[in-house]
NUPA-397152 format. One line per field, with one value per atom (N, C-alpha, C): atom name; residue number from 1; x, y, z; residue in three letters. Coordinates in nm, 4 decimals, always signed. Layout:
<pts>
atomo c(CA	...)
num c(NUM	...)
px c(X	...)
py c(Y	...)
pz c(Z	...)
residuo c(ala	...)
</pts>
This chain:
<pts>
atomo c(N	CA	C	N	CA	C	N	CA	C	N	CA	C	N	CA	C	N	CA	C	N	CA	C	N	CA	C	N	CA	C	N	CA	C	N	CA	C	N	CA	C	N	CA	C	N	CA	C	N	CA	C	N	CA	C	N	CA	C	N	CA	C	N	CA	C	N	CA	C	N	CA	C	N	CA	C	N	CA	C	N	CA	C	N	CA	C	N	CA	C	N	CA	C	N	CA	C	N	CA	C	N	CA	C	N	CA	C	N	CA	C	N	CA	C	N	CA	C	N	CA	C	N	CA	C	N	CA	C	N	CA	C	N	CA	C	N	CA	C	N	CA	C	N	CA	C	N	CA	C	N	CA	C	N	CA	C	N	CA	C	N	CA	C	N	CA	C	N	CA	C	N	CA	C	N	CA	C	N	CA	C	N	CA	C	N	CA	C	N	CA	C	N	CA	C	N	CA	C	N	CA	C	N	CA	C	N	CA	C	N	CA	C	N	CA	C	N	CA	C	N	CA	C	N	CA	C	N	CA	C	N	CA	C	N	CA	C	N	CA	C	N	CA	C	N	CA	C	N	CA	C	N	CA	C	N	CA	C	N	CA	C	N	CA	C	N	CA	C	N	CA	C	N	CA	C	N	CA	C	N	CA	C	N	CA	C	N	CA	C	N	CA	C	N	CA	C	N	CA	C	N	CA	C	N	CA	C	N	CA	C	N	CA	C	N	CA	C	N	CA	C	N	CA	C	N	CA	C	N	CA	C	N	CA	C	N	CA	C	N	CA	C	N	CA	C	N	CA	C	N	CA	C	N	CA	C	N	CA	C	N	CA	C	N	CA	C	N	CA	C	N	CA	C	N	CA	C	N	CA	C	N	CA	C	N	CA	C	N	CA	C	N	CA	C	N	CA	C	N	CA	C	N	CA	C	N	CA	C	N	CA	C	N	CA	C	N	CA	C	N	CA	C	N	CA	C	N	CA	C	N	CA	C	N	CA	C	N	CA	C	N	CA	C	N	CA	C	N	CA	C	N	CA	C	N	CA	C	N	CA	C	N	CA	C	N	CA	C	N	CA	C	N	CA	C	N	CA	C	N	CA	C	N	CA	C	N	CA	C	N	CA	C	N	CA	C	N	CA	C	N	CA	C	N	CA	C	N	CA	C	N	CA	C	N	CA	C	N	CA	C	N	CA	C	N	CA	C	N	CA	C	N	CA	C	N	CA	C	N	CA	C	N	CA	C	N	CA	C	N	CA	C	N	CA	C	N	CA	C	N	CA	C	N	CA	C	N	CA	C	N	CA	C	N	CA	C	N	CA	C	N	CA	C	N	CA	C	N	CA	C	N	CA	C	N	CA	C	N	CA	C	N	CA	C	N	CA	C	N	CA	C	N	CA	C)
num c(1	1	1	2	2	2	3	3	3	4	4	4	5	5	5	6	6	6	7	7	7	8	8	8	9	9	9	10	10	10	11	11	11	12	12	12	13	13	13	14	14	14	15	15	15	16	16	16	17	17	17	18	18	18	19	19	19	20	20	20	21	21	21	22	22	22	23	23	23	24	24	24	25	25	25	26	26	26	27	27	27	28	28	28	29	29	29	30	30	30	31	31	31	32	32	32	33	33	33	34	34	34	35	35	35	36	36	36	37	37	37	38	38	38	39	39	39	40	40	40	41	41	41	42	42	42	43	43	43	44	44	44	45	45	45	46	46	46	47	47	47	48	48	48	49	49	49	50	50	50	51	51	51	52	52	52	53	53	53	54	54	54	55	55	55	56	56	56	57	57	57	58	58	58	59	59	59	60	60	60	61	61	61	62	62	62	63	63	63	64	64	64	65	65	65	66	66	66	67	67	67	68	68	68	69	69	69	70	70	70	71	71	71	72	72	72	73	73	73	74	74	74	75	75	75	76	76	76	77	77	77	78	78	78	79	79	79	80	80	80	81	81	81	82	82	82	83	83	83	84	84	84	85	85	85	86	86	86	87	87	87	88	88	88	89	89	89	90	90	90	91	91	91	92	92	92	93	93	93	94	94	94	95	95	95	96	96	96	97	97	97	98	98	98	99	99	99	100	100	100	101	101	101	102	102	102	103	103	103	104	104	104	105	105	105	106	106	106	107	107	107	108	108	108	109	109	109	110	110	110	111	111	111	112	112	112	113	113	113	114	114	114	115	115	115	116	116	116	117	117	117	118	118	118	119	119	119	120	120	120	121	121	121	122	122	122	123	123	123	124	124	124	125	125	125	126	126	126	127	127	127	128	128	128	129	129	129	130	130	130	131	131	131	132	132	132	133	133	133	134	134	134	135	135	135	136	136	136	137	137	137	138	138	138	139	139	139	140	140	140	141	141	141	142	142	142	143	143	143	144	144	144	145	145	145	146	146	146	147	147	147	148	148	148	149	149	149	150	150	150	151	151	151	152	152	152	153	153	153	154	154	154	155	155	155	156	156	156	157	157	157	158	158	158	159	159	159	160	160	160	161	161	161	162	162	162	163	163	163	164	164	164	165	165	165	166	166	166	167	167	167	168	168	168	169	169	169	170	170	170	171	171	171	172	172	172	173	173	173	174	174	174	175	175	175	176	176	176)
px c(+11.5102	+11.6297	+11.6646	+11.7051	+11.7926	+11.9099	+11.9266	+12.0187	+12.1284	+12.1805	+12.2837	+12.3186	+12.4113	+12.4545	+12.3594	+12.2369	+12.1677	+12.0450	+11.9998	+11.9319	+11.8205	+11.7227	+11.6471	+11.4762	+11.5391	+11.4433	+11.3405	+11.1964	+11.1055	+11.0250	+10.9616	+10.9097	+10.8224	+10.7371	+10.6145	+10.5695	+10.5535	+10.5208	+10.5374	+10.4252	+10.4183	+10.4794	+10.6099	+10.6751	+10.8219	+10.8386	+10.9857	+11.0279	+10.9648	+11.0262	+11.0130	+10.9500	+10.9447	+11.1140	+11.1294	+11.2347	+11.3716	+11.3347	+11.5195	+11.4742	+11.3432	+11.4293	+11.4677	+11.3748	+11.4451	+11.6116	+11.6550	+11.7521	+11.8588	+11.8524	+11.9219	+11.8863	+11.7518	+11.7492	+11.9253	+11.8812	+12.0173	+12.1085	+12.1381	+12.3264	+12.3435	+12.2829	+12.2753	+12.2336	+12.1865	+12.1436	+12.1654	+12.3259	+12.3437	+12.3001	+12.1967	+12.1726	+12.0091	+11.9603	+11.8681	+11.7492	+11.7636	+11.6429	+11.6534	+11.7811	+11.7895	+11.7095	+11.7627	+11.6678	+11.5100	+11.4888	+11.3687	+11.2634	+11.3336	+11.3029	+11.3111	+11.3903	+11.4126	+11.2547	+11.2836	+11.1515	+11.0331	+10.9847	+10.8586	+10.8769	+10.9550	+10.9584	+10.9218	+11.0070	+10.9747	+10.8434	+10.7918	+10.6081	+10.5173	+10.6077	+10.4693	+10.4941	+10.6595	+10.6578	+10.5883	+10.5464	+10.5041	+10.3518	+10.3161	+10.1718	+10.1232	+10.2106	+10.1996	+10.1986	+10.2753	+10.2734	+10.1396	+10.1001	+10.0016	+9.9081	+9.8762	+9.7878	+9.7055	+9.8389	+9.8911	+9.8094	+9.8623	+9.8456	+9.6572	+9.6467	+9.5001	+9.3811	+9.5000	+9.3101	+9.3652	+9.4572	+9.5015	+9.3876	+9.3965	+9.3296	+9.1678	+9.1400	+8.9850	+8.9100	+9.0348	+8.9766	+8.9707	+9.0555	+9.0456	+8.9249	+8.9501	+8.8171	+8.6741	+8.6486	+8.5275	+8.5179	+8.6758	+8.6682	+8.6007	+8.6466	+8.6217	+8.4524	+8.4423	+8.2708	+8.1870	+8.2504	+8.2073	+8.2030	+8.3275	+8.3290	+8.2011	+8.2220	+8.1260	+7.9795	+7.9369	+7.7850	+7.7657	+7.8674	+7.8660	+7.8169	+7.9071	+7.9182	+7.7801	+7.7100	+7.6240	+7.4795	+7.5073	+7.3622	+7.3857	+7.5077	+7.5466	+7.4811	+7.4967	+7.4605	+7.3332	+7.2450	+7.1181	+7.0387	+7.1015	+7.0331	+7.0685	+7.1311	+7.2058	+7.0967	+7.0504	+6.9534	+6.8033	+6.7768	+6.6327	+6.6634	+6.7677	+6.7377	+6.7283	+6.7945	+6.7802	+6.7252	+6.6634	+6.5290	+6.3997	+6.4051	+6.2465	+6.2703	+6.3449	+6.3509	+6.2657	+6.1840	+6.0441	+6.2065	+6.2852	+6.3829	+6.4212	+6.4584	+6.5314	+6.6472	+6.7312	+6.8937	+6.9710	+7.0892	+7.1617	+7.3287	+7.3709	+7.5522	+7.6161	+7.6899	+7.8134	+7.9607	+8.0055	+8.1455	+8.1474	+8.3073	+8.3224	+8.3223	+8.3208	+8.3314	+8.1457	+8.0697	+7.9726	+7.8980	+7.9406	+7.9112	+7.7824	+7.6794	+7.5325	+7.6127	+7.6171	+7.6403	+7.5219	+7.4595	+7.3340	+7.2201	+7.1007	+6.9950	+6.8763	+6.7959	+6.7286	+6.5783	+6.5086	+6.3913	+6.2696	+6.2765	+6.1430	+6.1840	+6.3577	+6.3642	+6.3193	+6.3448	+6.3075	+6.1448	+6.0923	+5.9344	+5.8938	+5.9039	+5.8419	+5.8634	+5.9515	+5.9681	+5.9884	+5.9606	+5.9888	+6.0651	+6.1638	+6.3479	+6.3672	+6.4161	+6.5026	+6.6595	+6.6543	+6.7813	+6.9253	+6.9132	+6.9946	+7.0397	+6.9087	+6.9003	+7.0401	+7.0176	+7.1043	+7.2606	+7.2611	+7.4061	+7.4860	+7.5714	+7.7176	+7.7213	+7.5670	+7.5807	+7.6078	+7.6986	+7.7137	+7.5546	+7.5546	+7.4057	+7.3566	+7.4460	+7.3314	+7.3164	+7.3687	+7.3435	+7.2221	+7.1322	+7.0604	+6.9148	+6.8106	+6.6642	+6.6162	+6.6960	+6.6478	+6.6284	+6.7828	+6.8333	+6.8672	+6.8739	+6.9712	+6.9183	+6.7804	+6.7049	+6.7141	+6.7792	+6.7517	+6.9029	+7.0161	+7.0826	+7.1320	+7.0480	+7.0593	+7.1396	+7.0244	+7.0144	+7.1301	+7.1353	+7.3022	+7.4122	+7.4509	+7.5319	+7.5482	+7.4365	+7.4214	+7.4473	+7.3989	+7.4335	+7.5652	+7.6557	+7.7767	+7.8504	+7.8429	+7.9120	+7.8840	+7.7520	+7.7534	+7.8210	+7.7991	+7.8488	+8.0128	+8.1166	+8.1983	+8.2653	+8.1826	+8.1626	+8.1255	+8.0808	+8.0770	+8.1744	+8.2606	+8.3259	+8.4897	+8.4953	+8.5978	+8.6112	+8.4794	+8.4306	+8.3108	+8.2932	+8.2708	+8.0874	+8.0574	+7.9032	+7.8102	+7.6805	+7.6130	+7.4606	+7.3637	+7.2226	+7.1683	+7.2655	+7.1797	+7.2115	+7.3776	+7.4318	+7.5215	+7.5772	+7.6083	+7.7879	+7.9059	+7.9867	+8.0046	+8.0259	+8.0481	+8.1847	+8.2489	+8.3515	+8.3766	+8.4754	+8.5017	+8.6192	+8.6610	+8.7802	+8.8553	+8.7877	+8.8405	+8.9488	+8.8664	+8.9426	+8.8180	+8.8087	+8.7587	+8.7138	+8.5709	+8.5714	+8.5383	+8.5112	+8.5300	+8.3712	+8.2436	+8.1506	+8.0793	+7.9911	+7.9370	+7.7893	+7.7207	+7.5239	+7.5133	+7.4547	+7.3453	+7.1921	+7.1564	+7.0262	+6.9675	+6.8640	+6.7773	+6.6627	+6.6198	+6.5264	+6.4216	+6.3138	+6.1832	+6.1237	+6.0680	+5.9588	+5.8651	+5.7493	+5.5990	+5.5535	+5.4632	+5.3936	+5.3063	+5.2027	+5.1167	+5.0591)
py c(+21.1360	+21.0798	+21.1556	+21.0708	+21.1670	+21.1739	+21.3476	+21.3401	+21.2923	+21.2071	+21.1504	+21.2727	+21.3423	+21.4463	+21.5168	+21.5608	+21.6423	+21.5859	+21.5168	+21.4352	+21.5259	+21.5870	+21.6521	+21.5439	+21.5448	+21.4937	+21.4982	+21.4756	+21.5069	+21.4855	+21.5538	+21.5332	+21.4315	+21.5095	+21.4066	+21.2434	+21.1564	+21.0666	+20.9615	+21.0309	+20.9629	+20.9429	+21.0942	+21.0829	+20.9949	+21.0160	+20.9978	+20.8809	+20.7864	+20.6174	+20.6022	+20.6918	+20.6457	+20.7825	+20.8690	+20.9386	+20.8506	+20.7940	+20.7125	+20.6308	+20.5357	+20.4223	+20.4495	+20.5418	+20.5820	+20.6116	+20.7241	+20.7143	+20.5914	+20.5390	+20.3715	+20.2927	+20.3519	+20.2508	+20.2676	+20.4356	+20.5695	+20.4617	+20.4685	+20.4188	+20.3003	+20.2004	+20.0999	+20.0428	+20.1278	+20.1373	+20.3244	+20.3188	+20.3800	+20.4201	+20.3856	+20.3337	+20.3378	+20.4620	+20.4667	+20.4230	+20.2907	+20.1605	+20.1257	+20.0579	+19.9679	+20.0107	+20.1669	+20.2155	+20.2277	+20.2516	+20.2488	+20.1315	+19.9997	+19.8864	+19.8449	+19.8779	+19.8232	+19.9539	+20.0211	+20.1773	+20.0486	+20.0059	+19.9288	+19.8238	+19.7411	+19.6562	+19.6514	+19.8242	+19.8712	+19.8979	+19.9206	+19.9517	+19.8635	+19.7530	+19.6164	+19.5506	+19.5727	+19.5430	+19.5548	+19.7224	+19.8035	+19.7473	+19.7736	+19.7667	+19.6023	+19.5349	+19.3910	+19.3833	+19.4006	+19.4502	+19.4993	+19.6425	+19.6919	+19.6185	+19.5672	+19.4425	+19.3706	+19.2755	+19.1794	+19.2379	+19.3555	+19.4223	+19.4496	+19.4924	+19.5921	+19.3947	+19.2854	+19.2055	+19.1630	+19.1751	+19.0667	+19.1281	+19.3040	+19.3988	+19.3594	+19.3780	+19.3785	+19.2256	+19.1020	+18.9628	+18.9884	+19.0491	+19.0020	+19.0796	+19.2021	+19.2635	+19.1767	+19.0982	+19.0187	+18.8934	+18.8682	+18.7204	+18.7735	+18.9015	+18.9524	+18.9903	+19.0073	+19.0745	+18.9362	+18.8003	+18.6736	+18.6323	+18.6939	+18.5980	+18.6363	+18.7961	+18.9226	+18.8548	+18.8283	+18.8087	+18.6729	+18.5498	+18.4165	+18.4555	+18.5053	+18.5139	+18.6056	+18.6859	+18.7476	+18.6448	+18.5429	+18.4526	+18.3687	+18.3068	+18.2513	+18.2997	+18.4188	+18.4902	+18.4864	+18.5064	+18.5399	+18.3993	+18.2763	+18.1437	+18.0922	+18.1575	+18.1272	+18.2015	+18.3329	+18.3809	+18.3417	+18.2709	+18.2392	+18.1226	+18.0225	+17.9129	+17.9324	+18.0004	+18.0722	+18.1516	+18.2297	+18.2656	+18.1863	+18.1095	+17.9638	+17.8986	+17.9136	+17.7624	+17.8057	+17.6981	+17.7251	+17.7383	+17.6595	+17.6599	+17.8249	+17.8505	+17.9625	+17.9638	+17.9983	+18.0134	+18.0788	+18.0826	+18.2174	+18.1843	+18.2598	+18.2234	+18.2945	+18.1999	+18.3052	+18.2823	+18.3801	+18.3746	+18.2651	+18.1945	+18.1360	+18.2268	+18.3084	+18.3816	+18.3708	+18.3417	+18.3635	+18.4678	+18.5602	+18.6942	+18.6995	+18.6816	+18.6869	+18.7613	+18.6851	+18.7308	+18.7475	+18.6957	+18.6738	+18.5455	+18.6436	+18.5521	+18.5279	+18.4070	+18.4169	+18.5011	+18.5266	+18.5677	+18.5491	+18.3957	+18.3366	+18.3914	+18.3522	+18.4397	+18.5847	+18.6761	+18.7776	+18.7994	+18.7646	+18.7594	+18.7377	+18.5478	+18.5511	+18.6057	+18.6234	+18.7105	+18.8658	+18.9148	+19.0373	+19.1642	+19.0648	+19.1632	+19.2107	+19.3131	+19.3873	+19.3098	+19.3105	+19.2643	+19.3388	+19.4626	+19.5380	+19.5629	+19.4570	+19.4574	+19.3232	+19.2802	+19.0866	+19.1262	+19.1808	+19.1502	+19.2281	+19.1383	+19.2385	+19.1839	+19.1002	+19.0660	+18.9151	+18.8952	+18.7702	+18.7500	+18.5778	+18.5028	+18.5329	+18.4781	+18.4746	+18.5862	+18.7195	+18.8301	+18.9222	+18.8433	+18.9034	+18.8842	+18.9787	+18.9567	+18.8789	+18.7690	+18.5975	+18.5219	+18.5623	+18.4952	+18.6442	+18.6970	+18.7989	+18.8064	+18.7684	+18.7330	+18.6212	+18.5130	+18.3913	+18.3412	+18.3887	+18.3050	+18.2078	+18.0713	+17.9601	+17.8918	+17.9802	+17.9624	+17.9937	+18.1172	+18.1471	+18.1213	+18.0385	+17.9605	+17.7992	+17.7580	+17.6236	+17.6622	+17.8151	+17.8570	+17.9189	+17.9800	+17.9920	+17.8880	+17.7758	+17.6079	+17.5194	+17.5771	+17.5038	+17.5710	+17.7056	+17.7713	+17.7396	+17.7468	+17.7121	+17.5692	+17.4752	+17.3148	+17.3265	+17.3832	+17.3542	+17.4409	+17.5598	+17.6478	+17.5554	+17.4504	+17.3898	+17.2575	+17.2000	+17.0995	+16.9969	+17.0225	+16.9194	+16.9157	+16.8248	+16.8218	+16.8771	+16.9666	+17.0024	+16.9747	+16.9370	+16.9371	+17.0379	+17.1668	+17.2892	+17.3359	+17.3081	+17.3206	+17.2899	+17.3371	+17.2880	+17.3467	+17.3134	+17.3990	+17.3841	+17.4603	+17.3895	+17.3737	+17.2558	+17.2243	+17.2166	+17.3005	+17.3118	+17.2368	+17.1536	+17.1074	+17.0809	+17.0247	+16.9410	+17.1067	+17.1940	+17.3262	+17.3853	+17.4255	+17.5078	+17.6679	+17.6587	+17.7953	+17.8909	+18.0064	+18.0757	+18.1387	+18.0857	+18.0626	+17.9655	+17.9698	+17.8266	+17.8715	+17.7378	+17.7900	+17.7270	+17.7810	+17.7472	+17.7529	+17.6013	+17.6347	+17.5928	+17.7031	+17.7061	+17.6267	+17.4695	+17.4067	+17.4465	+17.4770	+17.5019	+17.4033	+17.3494	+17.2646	+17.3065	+17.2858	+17.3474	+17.2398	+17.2323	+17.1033	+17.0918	+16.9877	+16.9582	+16.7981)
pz c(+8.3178	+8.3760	+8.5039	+8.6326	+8.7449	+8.7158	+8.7833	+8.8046	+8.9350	+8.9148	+9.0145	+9.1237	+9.0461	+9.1524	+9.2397	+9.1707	+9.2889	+9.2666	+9.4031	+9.4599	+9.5304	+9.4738	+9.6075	+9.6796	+9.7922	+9.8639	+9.8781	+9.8558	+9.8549	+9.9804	+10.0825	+10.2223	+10.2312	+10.1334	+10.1455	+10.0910	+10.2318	+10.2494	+10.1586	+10.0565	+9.9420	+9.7968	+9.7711	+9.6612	+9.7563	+9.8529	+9.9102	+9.8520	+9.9180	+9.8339	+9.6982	+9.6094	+9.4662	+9.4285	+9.4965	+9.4456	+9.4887	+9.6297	+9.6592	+9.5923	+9.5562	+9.4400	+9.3555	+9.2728	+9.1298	+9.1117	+9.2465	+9.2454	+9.2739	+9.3271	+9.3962	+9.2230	+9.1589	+8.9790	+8.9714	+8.9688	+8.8301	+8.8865	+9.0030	+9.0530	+8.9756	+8.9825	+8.9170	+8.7569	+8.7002	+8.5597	+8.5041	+8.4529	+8.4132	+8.2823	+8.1898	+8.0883	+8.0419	+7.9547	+7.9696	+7.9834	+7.9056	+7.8565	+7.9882	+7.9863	+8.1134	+8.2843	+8.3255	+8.3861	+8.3454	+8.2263	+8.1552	+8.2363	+8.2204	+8.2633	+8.3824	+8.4375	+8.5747	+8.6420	+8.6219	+8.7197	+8.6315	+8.5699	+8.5132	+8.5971	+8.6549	+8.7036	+8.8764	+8.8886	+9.0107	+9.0612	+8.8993	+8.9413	+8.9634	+8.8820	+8.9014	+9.0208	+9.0859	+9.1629	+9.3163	+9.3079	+9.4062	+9.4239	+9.3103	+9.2418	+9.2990	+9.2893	+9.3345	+9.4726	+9.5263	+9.6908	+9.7781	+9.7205	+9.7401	+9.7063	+9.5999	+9.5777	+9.6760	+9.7294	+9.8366	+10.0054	+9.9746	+10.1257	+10.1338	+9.9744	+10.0216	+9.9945	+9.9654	+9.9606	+10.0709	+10.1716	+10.3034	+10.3585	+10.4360	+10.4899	+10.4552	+10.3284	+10.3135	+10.3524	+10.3180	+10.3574	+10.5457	+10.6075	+10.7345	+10.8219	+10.7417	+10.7494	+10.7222	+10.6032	+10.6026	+10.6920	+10.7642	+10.8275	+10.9386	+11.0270	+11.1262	+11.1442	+11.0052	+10.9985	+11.0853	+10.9877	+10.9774	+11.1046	+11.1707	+11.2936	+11.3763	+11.4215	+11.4843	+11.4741	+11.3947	+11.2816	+11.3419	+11.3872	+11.4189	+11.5646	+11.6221	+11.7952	+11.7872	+11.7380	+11.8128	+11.7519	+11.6783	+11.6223	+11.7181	+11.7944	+11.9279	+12.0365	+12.0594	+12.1641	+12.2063	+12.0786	+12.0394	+12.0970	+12.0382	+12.0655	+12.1677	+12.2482	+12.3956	+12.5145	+12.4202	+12.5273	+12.5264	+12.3930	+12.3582	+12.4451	+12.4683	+12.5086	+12.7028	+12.7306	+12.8101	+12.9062	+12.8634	+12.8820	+12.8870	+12.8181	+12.8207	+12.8327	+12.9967	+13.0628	+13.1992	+13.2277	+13.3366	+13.4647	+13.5200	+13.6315	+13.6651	+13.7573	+13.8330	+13.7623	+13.6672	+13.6187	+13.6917	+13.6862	+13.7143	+13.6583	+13.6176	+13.5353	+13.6156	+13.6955	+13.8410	+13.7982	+13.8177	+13.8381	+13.9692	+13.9711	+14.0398	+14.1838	+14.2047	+14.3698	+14.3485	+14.2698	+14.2989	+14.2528	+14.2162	+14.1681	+14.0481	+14.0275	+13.9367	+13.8187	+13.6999	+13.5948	+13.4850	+13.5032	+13.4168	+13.4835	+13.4938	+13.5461	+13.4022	+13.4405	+13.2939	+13.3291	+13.2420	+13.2578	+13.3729	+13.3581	+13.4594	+13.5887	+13.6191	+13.7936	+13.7972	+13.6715	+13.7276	+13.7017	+13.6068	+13.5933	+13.7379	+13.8225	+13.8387	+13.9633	+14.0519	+14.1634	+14.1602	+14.0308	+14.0058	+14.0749	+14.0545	+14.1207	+13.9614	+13.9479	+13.8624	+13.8108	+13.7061	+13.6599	+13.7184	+13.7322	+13.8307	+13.9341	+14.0274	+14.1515	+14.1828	+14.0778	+14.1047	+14.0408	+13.9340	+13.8418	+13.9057	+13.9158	+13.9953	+14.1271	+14.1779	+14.3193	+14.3594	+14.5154	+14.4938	+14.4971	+14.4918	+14.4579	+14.5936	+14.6822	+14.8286	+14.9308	+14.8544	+14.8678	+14.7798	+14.7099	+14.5883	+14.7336	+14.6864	+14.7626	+14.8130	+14.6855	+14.6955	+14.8098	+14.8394	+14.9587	+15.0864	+15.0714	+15.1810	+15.3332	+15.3269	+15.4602	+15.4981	+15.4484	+15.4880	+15.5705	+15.6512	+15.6842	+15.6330	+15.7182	+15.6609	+15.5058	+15.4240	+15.3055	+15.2154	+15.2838	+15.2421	+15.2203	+15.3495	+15.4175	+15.3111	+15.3147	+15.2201	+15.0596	+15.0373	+14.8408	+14.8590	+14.9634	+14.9775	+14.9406	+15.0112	+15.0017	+14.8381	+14.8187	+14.7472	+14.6282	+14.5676	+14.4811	+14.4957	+14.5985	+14.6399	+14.5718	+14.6158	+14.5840	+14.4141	+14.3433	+14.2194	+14.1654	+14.2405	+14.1430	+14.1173	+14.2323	+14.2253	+14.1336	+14.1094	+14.0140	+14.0738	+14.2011	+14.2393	+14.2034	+14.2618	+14.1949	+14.3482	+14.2948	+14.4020	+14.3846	+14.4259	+14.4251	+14.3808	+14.3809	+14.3517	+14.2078	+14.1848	+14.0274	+13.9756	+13.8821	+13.7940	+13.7602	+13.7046	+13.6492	+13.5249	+13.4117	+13.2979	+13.2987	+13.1446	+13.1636	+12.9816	+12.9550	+12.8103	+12.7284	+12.6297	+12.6301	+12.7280	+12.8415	+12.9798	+13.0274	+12.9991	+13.0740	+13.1643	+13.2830	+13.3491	+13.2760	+13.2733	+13.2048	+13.3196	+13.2914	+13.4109	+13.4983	+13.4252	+13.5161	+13.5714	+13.6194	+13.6493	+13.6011	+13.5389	+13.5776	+13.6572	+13.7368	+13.8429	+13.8593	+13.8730	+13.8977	+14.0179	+13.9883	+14.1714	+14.1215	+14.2277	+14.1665	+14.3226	+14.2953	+14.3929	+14.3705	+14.4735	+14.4448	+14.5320	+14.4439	+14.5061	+14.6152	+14.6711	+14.7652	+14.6710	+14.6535	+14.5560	+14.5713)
residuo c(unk	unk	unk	unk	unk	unk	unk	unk	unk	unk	unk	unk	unk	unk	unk	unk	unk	unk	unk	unk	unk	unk	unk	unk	unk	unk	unk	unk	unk	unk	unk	unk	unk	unk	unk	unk	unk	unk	unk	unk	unk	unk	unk	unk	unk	unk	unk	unk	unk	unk	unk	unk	unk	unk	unk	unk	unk	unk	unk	unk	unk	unk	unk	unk	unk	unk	unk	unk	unk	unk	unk	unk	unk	unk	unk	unk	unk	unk	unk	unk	unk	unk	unk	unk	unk	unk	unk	unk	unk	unk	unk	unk	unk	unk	unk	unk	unk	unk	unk	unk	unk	unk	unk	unk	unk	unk	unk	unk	unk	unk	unk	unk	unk	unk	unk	unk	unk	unk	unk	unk	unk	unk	unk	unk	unk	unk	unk	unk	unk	unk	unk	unk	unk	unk	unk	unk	unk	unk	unk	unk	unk	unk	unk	unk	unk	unk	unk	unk	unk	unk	unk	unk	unk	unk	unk	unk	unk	unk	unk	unk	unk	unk	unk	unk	unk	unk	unk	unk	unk	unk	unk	unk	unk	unk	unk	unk	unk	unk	unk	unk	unk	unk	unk	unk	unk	unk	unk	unk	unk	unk	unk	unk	unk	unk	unk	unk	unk	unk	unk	unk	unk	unk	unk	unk	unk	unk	unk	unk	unk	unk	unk	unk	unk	unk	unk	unk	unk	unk	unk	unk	unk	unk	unk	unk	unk	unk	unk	unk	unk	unk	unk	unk	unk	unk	unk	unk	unk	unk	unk	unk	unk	unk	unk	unk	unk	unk	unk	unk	unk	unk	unk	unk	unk	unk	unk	unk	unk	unk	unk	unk	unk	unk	unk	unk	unk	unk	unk	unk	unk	unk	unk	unk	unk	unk	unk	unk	unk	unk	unk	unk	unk	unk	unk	unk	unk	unk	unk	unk	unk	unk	unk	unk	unk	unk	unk	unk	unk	unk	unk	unk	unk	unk	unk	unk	unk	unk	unk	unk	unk	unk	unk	unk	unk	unk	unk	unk	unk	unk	unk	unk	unk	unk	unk	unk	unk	unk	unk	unk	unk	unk	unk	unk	unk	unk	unk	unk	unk	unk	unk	unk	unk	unk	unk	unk	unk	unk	unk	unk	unk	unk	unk	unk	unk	unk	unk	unk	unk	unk	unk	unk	unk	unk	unk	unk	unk	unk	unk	unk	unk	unk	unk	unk	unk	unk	unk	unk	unk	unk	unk	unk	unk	unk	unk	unk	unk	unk	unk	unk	unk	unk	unk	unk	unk	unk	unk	unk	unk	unk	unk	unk	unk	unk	unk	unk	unk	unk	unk	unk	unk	unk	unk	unk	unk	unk	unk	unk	unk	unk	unk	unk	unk	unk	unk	unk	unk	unk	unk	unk	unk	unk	unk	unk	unk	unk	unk	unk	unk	unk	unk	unk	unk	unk	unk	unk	unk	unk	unk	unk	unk	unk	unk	unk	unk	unk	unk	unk	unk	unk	unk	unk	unk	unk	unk	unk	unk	unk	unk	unk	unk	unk	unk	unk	unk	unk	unk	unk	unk	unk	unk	unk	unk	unk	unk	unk	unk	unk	unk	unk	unk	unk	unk	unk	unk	unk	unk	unk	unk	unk	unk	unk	unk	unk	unk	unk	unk	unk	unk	unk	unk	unk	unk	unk	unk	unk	unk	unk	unk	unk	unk	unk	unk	unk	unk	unk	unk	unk	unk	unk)
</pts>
């Protein structure tokens, strides 16, 4: 049983709230059973709570695993498809900026993946000697970052929202 009158506080963390309820029971169940019962009620109550809390935590934890595990089998089949395509790729920010090129550009002109990412497009090896060329993948990158359609590429368009790169592809044609 507490005693009412002298209440000592306990610091730590973990007895504190089980000593003020017990006490806040006493005020209210003067009466031994009755406190008896009400502190059992307090426990299943707690006990229920904690319950509550520790499967919310561990489910959002497995949704999160779920999601993680989705987006990177996404990722994964985004780069296989990606990668084995015979065309020149490249994924720009709308200023243009090389976010990701696919394989065959760098195979077959053998620039470094380091050499391109981070750079605008018609600033990459590709182009940086060519003037001209520049000038026309400036406009056009330009012309597709706004929606419009270009000979050279492409923007994607998600739930009729603007996403925030474009692919672009570089089509060569051989003489033959």
């Amino acid at each position: 049983m507490i005693n009412k009158e002298k209440c000592e506080l306990v610091i730590s963390d973990d007895i504190l709230w089980i000593s003020c309820s017990d006490f806040l029971l006493a005020t209210f169940a003067p009466i031994a059973e009755a406190l008896t019962e009400l502190q059992t009620l307090k426990g299943w109550f707690f006990l229920s709570c904690t319950s509550l809390l520790l499967y919310g935590l561990i489910s959002r934890g497995i949704q999160r695993k779920q999601v993680e595990e989705a987006l990177r089998e996404n990722e994964r089949r985004f780069k296989a498809v990606f990668n084995q395509q015979f065309q020149f790729m490249a994924i720009l920010k709308p200023d243009g900026t090389v976010i990701e090129v696919n394989d065959t550009c760098l195979r077959v002109t053998s620039v470094s993946a380091e050499r391109v990412l981070g750079v605008r497009f018609w600033e990459t090896p590709w182009f940086n000697q060519i003037p001209l060329m520049q000038e026309r993948l400036q406009q056009s990158i330009a012309e597709v970052a706004i929606g419009s359609s270009s000979p050279w590429g492409r923007s994607r368009v998600f739930d009729g929202r603007r996403d925030d790169a474009i692919c672009y592809l570089c089509h060569y044609r051989t003489q033959g």
